[in-house]
C-alpha positions in Angstrom: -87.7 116.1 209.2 -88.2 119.6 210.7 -91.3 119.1 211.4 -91.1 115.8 213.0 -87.9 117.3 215.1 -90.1 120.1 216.2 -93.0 118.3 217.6 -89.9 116.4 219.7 -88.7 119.3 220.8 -92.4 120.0 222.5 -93.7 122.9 220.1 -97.0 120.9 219.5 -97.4 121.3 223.5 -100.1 123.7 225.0 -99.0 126.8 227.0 -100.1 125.2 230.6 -98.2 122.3 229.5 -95.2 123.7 228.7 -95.4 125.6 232.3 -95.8 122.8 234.2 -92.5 120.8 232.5 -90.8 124.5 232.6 -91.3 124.3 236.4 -90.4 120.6 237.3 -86.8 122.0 235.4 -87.7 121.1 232.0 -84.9 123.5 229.8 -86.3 123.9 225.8 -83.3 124.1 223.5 -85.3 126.7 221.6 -87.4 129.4 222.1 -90.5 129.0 220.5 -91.5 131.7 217.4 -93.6 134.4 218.2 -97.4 134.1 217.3 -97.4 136.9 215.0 -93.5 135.9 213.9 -94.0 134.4 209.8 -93.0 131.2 209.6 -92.3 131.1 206.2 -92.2 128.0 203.5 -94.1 125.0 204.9 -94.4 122.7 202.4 -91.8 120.6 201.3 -89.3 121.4 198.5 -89.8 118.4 196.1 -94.0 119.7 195.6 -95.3 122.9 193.5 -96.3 124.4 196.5 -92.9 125.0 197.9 -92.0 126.5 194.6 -94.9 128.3 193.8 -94.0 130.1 197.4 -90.7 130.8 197.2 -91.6 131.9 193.4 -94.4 134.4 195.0 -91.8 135.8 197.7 -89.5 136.9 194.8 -91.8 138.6 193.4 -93.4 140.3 196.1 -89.6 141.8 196.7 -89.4 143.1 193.4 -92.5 145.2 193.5 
């Protein structure tokens, strides 16, 4: 759902792209993450990844 509701809200558009609808008056109702922001858990929560990953980060805050 996120990710469908993110390509909607244009973050699958190119930089010149978004420019050009940012100067015709186009207003985004989010800023877009930094490049070197983490994104955090992709996959979904009902596959092994997703666990495996949140599973990993606990760990890597205990050490």
């Amino acid at each position: 759902m996120t990710e469908v509701q993110d390509r909607l809200n244009g973050s699958d558009l190119r930089d010149d792209q978004r420019r050009t609808a940012e100067e015709i008056g186009v207003i985004w109702d989010k800023a877009r993450p930094e490049p070197s922001e983490v994104i955090g858990n992709t996959h979904r929560p009902n596959t092994l990844d997703y666990w495996m990953y949140e599973l990993e980060k606990i760990e890597a805050e205990c050490q």
